[in-house]
C-alpha positions in Angstrom: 125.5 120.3 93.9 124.7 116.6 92.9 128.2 115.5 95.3 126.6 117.4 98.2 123.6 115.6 97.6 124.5 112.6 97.4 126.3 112.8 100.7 124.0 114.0 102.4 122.1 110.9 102.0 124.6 109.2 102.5 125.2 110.9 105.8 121.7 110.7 105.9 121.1 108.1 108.9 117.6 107.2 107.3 116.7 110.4 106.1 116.9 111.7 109.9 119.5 114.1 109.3 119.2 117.1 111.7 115.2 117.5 110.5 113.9 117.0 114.7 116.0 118.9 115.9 115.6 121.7 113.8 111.7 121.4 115.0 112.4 121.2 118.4 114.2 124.4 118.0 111.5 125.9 116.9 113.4 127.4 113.3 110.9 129.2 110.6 113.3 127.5 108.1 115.9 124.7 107.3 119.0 125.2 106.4 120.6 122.6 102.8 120.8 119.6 104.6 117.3 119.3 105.9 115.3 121.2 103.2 117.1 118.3 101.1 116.5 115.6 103.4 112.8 116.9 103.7 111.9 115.7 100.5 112.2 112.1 101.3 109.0 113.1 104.0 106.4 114.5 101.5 107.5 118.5 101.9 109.4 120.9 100.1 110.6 124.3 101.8 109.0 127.5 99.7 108.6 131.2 100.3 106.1 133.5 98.9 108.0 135.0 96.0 105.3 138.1 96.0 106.1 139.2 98.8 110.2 139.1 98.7 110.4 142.6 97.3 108.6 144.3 100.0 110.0 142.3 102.8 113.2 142.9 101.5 112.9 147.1 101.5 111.4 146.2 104.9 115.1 144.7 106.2 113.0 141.6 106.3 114.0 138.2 105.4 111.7 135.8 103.5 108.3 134.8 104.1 109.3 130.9 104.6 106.8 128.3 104.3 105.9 124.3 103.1 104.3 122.4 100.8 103.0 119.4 101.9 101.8 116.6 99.6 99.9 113.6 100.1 101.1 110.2 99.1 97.6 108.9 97.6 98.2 105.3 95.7 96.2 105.3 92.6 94.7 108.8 93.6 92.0 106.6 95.5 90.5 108.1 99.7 87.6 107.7 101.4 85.3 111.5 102.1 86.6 111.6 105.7 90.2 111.8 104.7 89.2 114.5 102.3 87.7 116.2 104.8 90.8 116.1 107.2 92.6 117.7 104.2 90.1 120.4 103.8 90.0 120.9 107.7 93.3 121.0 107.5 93.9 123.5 104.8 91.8 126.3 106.7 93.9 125.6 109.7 97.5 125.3 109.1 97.6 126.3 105.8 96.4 128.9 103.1 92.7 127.9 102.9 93.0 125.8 99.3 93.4 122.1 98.1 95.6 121.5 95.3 95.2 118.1 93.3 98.2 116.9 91.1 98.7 115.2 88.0 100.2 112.8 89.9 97.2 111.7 92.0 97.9 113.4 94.9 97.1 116.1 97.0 99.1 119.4 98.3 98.5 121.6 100.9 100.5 125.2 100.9 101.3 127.7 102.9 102.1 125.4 106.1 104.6 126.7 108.7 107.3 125.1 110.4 105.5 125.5 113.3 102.2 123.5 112.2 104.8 120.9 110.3 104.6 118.2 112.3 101.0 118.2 113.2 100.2 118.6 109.4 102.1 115.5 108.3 100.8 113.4 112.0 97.1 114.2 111.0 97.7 112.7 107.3 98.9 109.9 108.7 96.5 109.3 111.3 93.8 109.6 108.8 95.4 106.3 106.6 97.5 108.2 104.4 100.7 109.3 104.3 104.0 112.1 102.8 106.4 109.5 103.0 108.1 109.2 99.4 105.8 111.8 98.1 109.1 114.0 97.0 113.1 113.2 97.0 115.5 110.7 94.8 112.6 107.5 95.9 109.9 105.8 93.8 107.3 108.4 94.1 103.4 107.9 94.1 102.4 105.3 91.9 99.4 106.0 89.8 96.9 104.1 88.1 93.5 104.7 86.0 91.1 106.8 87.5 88.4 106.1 85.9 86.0 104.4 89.2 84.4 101.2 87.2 83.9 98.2 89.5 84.9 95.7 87.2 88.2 93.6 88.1 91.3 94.8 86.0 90.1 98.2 87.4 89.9 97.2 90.5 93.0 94.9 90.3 95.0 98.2 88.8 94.0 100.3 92.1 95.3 97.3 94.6 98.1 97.4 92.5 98.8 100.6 92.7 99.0 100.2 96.3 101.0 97.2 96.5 103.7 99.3 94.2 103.6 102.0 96.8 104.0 99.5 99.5 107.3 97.6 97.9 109.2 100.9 97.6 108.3 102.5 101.2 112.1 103.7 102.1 112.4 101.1 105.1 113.7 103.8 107.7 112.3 104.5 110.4 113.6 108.3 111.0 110.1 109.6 109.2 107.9 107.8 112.1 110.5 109.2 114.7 110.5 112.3 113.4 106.2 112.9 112.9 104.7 109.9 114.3 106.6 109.9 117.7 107.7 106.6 116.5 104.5 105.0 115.5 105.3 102.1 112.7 103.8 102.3 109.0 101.5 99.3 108.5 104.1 98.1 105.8 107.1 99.1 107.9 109.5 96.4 109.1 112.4 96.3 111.4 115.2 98.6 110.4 117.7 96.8 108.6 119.6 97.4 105.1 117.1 98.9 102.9 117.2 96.0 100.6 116.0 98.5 97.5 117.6 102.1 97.9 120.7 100.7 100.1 122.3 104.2 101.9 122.2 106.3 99.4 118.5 106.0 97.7 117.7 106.7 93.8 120.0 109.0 91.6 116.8 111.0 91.0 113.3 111.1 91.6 111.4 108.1 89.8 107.8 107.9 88.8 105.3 104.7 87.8 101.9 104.9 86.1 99.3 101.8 85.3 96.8 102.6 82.1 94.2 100.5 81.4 93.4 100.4 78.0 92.2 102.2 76.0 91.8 104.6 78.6 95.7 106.5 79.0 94.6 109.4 81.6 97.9 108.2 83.1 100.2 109.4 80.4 101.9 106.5 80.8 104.2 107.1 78.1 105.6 110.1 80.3 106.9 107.6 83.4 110.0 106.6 84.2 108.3 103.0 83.8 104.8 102.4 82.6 102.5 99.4 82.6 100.0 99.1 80.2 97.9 96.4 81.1 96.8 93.5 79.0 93.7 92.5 79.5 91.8 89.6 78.7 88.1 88.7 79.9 88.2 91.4 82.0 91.3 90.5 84.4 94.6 91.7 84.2 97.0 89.0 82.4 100.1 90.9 82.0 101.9 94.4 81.3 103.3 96.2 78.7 106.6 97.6 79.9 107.6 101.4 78.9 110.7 102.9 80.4 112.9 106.0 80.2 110.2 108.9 79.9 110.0 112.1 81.8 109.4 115.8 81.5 112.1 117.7 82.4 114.7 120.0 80.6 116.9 122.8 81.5 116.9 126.0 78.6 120.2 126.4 77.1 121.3 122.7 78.2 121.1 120.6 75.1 122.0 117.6 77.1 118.7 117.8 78.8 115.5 116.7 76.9 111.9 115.4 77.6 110.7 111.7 76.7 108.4 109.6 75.9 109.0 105.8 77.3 110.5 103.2 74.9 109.3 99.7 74.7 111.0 97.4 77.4 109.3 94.0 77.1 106.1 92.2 78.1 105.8 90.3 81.3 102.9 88.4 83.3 100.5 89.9 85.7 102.4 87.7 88.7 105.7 88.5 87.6 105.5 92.5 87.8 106.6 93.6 90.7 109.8 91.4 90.6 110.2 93.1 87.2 109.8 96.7 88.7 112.6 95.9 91.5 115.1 94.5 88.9 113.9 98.0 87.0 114.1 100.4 90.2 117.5 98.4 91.3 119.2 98.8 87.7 118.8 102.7 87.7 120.2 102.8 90.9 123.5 101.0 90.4 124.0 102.9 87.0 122.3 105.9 86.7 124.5 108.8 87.0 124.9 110.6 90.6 127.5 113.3 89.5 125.1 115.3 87.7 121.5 115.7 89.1 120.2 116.9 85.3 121.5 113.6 84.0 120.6 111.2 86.8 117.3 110.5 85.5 116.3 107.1 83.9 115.4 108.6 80.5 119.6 109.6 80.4 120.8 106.4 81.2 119.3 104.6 78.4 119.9 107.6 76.1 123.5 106.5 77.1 123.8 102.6 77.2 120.7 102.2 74.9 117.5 100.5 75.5 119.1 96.6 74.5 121.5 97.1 77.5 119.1 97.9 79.5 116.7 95.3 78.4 119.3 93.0 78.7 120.3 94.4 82.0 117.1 94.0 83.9 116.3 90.7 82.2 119.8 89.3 84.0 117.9 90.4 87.7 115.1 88.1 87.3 114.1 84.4 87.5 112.1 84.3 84.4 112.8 85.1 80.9 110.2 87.8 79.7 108.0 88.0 76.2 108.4 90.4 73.3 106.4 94.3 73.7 102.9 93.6 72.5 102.2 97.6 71.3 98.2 97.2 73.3 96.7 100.4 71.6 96.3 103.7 73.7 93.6 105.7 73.6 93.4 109.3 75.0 94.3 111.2 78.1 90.5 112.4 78.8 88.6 112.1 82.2 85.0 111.1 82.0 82.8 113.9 83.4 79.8 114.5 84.4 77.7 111.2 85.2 78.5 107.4 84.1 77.0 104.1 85.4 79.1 102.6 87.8 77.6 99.4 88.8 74.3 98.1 89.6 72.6 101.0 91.3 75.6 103.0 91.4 77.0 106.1 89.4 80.2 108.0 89.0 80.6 111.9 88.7 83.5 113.5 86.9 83.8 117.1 88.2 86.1 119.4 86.8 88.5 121.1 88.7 90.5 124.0 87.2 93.9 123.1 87.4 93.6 120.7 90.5 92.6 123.7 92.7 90.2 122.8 94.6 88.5 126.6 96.3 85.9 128.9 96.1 86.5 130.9 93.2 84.6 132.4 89.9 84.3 128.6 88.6 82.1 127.8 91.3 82.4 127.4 95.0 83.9 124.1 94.3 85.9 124.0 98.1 82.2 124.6 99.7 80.2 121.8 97.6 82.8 119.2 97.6 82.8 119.4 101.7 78.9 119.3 101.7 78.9 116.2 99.4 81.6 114.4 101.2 79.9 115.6 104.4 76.2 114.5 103.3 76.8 111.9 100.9 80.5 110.3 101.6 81.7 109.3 98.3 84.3 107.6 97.5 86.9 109.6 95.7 89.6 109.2 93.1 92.1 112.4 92.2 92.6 111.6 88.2 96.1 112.5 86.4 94.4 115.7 84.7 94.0 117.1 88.5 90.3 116.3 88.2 88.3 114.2 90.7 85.8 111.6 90.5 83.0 111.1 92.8 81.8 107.5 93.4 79.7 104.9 94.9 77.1 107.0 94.6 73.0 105.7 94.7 71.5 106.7 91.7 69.0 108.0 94.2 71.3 110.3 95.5 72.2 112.0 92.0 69.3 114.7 92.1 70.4 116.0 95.8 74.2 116.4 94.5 73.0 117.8 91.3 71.3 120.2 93.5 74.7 121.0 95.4 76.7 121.5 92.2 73.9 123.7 91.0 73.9 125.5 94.3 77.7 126.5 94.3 77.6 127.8 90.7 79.3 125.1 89.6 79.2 124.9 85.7 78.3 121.2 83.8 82.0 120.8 82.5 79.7 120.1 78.9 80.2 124.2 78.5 84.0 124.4 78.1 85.7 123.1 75.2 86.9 119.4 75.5 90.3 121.2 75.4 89.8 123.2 78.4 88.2 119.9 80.1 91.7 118.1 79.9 93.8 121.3 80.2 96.5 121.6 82.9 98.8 124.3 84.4 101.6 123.8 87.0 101.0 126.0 90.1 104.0 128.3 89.6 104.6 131.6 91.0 104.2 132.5 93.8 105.5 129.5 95.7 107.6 127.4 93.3 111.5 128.6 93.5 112.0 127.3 89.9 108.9 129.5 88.4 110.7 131.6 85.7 106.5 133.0 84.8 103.2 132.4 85.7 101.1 128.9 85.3 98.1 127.9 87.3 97.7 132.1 87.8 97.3 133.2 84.1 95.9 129.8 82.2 92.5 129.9 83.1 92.9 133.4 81.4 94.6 131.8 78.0 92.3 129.5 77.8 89.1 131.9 78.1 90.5 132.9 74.9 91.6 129.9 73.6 87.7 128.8 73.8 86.2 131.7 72.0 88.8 131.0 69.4 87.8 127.4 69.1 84.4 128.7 68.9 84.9 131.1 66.1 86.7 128.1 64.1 83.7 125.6 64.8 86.0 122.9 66.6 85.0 123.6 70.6 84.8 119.9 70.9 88.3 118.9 68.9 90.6 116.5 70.8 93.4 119.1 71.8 95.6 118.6 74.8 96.9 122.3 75.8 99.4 122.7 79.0 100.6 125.3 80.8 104.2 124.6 82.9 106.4 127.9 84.6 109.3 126.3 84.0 111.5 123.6 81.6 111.0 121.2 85.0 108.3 120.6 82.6 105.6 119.4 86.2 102.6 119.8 83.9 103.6 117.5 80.9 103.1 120.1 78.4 106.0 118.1 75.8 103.5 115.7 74.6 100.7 118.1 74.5 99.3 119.0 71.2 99.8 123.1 72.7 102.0 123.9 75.3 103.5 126.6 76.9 106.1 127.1 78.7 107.8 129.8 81.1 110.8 131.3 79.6 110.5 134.9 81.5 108.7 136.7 83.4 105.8 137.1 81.0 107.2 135.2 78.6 106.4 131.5 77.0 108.6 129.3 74.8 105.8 127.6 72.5 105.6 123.8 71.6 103.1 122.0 69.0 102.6 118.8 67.8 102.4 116.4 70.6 99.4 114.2 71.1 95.7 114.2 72.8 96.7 110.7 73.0 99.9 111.4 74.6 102.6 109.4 72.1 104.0 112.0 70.5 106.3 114.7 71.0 105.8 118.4 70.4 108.5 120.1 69.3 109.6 124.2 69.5 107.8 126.4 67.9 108.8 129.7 69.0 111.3 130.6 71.7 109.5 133.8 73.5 106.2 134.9 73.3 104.8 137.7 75.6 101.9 136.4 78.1 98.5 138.2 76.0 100.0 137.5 72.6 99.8 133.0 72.9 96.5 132.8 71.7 97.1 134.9 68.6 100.1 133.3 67.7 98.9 129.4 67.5 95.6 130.9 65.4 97.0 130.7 62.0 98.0 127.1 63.2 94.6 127.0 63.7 93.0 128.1 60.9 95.3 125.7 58.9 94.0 122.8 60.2 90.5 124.0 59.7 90.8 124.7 56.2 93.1 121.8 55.1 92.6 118.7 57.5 91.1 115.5 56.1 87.7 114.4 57.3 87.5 112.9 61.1 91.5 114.1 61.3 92.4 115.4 64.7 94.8 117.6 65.0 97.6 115.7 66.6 97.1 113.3 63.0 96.9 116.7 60.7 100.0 117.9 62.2 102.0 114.9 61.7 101.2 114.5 58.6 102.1 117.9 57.7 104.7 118.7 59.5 107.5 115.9 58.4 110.8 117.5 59.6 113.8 116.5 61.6 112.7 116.6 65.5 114.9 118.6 67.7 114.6 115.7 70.0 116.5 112.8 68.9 114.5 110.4 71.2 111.2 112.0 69.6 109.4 109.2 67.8 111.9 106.5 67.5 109.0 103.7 67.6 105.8 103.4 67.2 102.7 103.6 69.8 99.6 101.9 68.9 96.4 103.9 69.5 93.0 103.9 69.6 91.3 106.9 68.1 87.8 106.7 69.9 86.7 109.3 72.6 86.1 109.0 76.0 82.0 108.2 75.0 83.1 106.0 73.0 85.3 104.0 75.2 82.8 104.0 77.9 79.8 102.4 75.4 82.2 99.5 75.0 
């Protein structure tokens, strides 16, 4: 498999393969090459799994259709490209909006035939698919948090000016959906001086925190920049590299990571830095086996001082020591927070990035009317939340009205667990599902919250997530709970990562049936109750306690700073 792929990029001509052709002949699905190939343009080929048993007793083949996702730098757009992705979600696709953790947004259900109008309208509105998906630097993502003050604002541009650099220079994706129109970034077609012919051994992902705020999980990237910040601008970075989520079951040469401590470099310097990073995985990471080809592997196997020493021998400028600038946690900010002078933010919670009409509230119908009435600005935040901004202070009764309106509950009613919670959407659309996510969590954690009730800790720091698979898209294996698909119905069980997001979890149990997770982390629980020390979190208890050999030999191998305050906290400073 990873030998086909690569030569299908190879063969690739710019990503064109046979992808327009295929359109023009009007298919309902693509055959290997151009599914892979598709990728590279924001969209991966699904079917709806529900349905497969019936269609097949029918003599029917599958019910085919697309994901699409949104390329959004820094999760940041403007309330009339929102709107063009809720128009477009009634029209040529299944009605809904789904946010990612990775600042973007996806719209399902698409068919082939409404492929290229899908993909044309995102880009006419000022966004774009290109390098959402494939073996490519994918969307960079930064802090969501909407303050006005410069290193926030410097992080966003950023952001954008990462996304920018690693555009694929091809032009097959604006031949193929934009008739030929150029990107605003998009030069004449030559050598792509960054991904050469055959692009990036795997997919590779880039995060900017702030600190203290860490809603990026930057630890979890491929490379992440934590920003050092003095008087309020943005002075350097922090370098982590070599994390990422994914494992295969049974393959003990796969593992999740967290990122290891590269070096420190100035603010002017970092994008220089992130080529000789991007450029080093390329030439070394491994192409003959797709589960091995991320970065996280190749450091694993030459070891973080070749690689330091590596990308160091790219650049122009010799870089500083790792500082270790303190993390704090992965929380959004809900509800409302000054923004600026005459300006507030709203944090609204969206369960599990899905953005419909559903027993949470009529969240698909109020965010249209605010956007429509009000035009925010709007930021998509890694925990598949959004933020609302640029708002009067004036105008914060009439969208409290809204909210209220829509049945939308003040996110100050769930446990601070459920607040930062997060499922993968799954079954029915994902091919990898091996058990329900985004489907069944909202159910685990009804449960989850009376238990937290019972045991008088609805507002403790815990990080719970939810994935269908090993892939591991939610980032449950730094989550202090975490469960993951094993089976239909069944979850493998991890504990003991981090609210903070710098520690591993590690197994806990291999299966547990669907209706029996809750029960089986409550004497977990009820320890910590009973026996932690005053103002301990759980993520500090169980580290404390729980001193054994990790199953993950990468699994704390150095040491994270953090900074223990919560979100209210942070924001009073």
């Amino acid at each position: 498999m990873s030998e086909k792929n690569e030569r299908i990029k190879k063969e690739s001509i710019g990503l064109r393969g046979g992808i327009a052709e295929a359109l023009e002949a009007g298919i309902d699905h693509f055959e290997e090459r151009e599914l892979q190939l598709l990728k590279f343009h924001g969209s991966y080929q699904q079917d709806d799994r529900d349905s497969r048993r019936e269609r097949r007793e029918a003599g029917l083949g599958k019910a085919w259709q697309f994901m699409v996702r949104s390329k959004i730098p820094g999760g940041l757009l403007n309330s009339e490209q929102y709107l063009t992705h809720d128009r477009m979600s009634e029209e040529l696709a299944n009605g809904t909006l789904r946010l990612t953790n990775r600042q973007g947004i996806q719209l399902h259900g698409v068919l082939s035939g409404s492929l290229k109008k899908c993909i044309h309208t995102i880009n006419a509105c000022g966004l774009s698919t290109y390098g959402a998906c494939g073996d490519i630097v994918r969307n960079t993502m930064a802090c969501a948090v909407p303050f006005d003050s410069p290193s926030f604002q410097e992080s966003r541009a950023l952001a954008k000016e990462i996304s920018e650099t690693f555009y694929a220079r091809s032009r097959g994706y604006t031949e193929i959906w934009l008739d030929g129109e150029k990107l605003p970034v998009q030069e004449e077609e030559v050598e792509d001086p960054i991904y050469g012919n055959a692009y990036l051994p795997r997919k590779f992902k880039i995060g900017i925190a702030i600190p203290p705020f860490n809603d990026v999980d930057v630890l979890t990237h491929d490379t992440g920049l934590v920003a050092d910040v003095n008087d309020d601008t943005i002075v350097g970075f922090d370098i982590y590299v070599g994390g990422g989520m994914g494992m295969s079951f049974g393959n003990k040469q796969t593992h999740p990571s967290l990122g290891s401590p590269l070096f420190h470099v100035p603010r002017n310097q970092i994008i220089d830095t992130l080529k000789a990073i991007v450029t080093t995985q390329r030439d070394f990471g491994r192409r003959d086996d797709r589960k091995q080809a991320r970065l996280k592997y190749l450091i694993r196997d030459r070891g973080i001082v070749w690689f330091r020493n590596q990308v160091a021998s790219r650049l122009e400028f010799a870089p500083t020591p790792h500082k270790a600038i303190p993390l704090g946690p992965v929380d959004d900010l809900l509800g409302w927070h000054p923004q600026s002078k005459g300006l507030a933010f709203y944090g609204l919670w969206i369960p599990d990035g899905r953005i419909a009409d559903t027993p949470f509230g009529k969240h698909k119908s109020a965010l249209r009317e605010i956007c429509e009435t009000h035009s925010p600005t709007l930021t998509i935040s890694p925990n598949a939340n959004l933020y609302l901004h640029g708002i009067p202070e004036s105008a914060k009764p009439e969208i409290d009205k809204i909210l209220r309106r829509h049945e939308i509950p003040d996110a100050s009613v769930f446990s601070r667990a459920r607040r930062t919670s997060h499922a993968c959407v799954s079954l029915p659309t994902c091919g990898l599902a091996l058990a329900e996510s985004e489907r069944v969590f909202q159910g685990v954690m009804d449960s989850l919250d009376r238990l937290l009730a019972v045991l008088g800790i609805h507002q403790e720091p815990l990080l719970v997530r939810m994935s269908g698979c090993p892939n591991g898209c939610a980032r449950p294996y730094n989550a202090d709970i975490a469960f993951i698909g094993k089976g239909p119905g069944k979850y493998s069980v991890f504990i003991g990562g981090s609210h903070r997001g710098n520690h591993m979890a590690s197994l806990w149990r291999k299966s547990v049936p669907l209706d029996s997770l809750v029960e089986e982390i409550r004497p977990i629980l009820e320890t910590f109750v009973s026996e932690r020390r005053k103002d301990e979190s759980f993520s500090d208890y169980w580290q404390r306690t729980q001193e054994t050999e990790r199953a993950n030999a990468n699994t704390d191998r150095f040491h994270v700073a953090i900074d223990s305050q919560t979100p209210a906290d942070l924001l009073a400073r």
